[in-house]
C-alpha positions as CSV (number, residue, x, y, z in Angstrom):
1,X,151.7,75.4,165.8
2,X,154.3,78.2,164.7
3,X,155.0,75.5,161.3
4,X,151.0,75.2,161.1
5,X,149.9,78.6,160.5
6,X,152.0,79.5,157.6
7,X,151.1,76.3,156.1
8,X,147.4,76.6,156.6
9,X,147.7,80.4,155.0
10,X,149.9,78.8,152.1
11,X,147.0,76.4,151.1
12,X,144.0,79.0,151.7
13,X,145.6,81.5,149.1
14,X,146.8,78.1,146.8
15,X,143.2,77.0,147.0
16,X,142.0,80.3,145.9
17,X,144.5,81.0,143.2
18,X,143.3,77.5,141.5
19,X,139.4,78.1,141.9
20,X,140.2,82.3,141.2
21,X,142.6,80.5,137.6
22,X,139.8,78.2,136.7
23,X,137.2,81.2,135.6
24,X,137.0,81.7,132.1
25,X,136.6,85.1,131.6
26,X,134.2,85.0,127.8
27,X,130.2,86.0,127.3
28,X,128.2,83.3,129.1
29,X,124.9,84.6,127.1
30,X,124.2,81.7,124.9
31,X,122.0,84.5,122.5
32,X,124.7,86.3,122.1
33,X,126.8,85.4,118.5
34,X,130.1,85.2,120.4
35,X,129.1,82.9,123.0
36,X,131.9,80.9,124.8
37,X,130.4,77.4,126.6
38,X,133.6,77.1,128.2
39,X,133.5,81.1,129.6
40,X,132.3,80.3,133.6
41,X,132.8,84.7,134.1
42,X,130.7,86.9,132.2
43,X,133.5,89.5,130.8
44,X,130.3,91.7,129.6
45,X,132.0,91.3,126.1
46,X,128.2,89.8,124.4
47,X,127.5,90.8,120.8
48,X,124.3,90.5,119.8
49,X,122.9,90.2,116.4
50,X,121.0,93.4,115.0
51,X,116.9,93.1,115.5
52,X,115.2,92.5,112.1
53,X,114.3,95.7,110.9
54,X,109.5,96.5,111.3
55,X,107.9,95.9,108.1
56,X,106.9,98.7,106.2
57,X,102.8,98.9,106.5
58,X,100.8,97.8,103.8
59,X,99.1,101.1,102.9
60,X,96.3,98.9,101.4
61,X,95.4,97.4,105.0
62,X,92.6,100.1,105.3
63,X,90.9,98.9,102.7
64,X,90.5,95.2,103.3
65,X,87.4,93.4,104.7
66,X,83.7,93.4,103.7
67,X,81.6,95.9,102.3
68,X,78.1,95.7,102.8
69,X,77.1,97.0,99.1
70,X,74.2,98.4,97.2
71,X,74.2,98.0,94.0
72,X,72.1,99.2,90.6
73,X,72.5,98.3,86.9
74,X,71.7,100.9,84.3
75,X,70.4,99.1,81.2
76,X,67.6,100.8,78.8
77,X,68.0,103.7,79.8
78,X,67.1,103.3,83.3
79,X,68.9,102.2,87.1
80,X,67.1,98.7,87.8
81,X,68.0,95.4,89.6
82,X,69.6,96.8,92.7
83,X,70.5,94.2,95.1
84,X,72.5,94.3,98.2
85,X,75.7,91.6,98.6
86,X,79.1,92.1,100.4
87,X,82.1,92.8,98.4
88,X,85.2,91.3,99.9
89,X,88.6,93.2,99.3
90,X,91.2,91.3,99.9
91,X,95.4,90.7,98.6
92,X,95.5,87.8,97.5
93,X,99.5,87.6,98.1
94,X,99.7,91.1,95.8
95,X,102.3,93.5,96.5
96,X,102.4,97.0,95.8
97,X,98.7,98.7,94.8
98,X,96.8,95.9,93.5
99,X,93.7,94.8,95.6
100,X,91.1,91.9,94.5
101,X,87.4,93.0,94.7
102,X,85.7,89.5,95.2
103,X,81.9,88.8,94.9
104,X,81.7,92.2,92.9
105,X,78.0,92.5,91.5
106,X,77.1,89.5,93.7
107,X,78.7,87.2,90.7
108,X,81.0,85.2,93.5
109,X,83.8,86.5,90.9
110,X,87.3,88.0,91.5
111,X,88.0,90.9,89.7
112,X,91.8,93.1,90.7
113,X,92.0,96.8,90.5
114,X,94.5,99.0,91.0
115,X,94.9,101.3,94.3
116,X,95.9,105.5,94.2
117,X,95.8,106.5,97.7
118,X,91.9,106.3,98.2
119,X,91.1,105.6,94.7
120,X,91.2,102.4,92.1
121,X,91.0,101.7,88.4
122,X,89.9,98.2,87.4
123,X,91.7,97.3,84.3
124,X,89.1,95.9,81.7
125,X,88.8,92.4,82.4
126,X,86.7,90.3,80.6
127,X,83.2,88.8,83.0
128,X,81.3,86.6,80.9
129,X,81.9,85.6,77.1
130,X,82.7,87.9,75.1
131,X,82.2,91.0,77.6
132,X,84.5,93.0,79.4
133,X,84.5,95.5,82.1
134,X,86.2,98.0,83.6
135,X,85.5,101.2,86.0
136,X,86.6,103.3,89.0
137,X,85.9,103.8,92.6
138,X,86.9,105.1,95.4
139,X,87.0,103.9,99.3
140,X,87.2,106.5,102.0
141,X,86.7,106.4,105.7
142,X,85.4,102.9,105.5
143,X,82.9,104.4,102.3
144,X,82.9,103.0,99.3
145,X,81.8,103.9,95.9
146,X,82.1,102.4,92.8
147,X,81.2,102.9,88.8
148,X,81.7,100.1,86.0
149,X,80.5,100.0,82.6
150,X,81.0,97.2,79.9
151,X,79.7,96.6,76.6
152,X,76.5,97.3,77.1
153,X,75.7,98.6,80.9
154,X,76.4,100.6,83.9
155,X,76.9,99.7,87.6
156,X,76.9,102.1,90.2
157,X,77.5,100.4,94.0
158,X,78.6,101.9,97.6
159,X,78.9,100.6,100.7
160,X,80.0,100.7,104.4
161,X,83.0,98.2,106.0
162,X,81.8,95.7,108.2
């Protein structure tokens, strides 16, 4: 019995020795970029790579959706054929200021203008044959307002967001 006992303690702390050698001491997080499969201890060593940065917002997102518009041509010296359509603004993959005013004038058309803050220019750009057109507008809290004039008329529209 006396031979016994230090024997049994010999293999008790031999047994824990081999099971205490065999952990791997490494990050077990398999997220992390230094990640060790064969690490069976988590050391709390894990690096983890730096979250993507937010997108800037697009200052333009304010502005898109449908308008329900009014609209009146001045021709002859007078404000006639007013008709109601919605205007879509939209991006059209765009970066920076430029927005697409779609369906202006009910003409299922696509015209771009350029955004300041609240307010747009539309570039002339020509609309049918030989005619052209370009104007100004402004769209404020979910308002807005336009004027564009060609060759040989006037268009005045405003509207509310949908």
């Amino acid at each position: 019995m006396k031979i016994l006992k230090p024997l049994l303690l010999i293999l008790i702390l031999g047994s824990m020795f081999l099971i205490s050698g065999c952990n791997t001491e490494g990050c077990t997080d398999p997220l992390a970029l230094n990640y060790n499969p064969d690490a069976t201890k988590d050391d709390c060593s894990c690096i983890y790579p730096e979250p993507e940065p937010e997108p800037e917002p697009d200052i333009r997102d304010p502005y898109i959706g449908n308008y329900l518009v009014t609209d009146s041509l001045f021709m002859g010296g007078e404000f006639n054929n007013v008709k109601e359509y919605t205007l879509l603004i939209s991006l059209e993959n765009t970066i920076s200021d430029t927005i697409f005013l779609k369906n202006l004038w009910g003409d299922t058309k696509s015209y771009y203008a350029i955004l300041n803050d609240s307010s747009f220019n539309i570039p002339s750009q020509q609309v049918s044959g030989p005619y052209h057109t370009e104007g100004t507008g402004n769209i404020s809290n979910g308002t807005i307002t336009y004027e564009t004039f060609g060759d040989v008329y006037l268009h005045k529209g405003y509207g509310t967001k949908q």
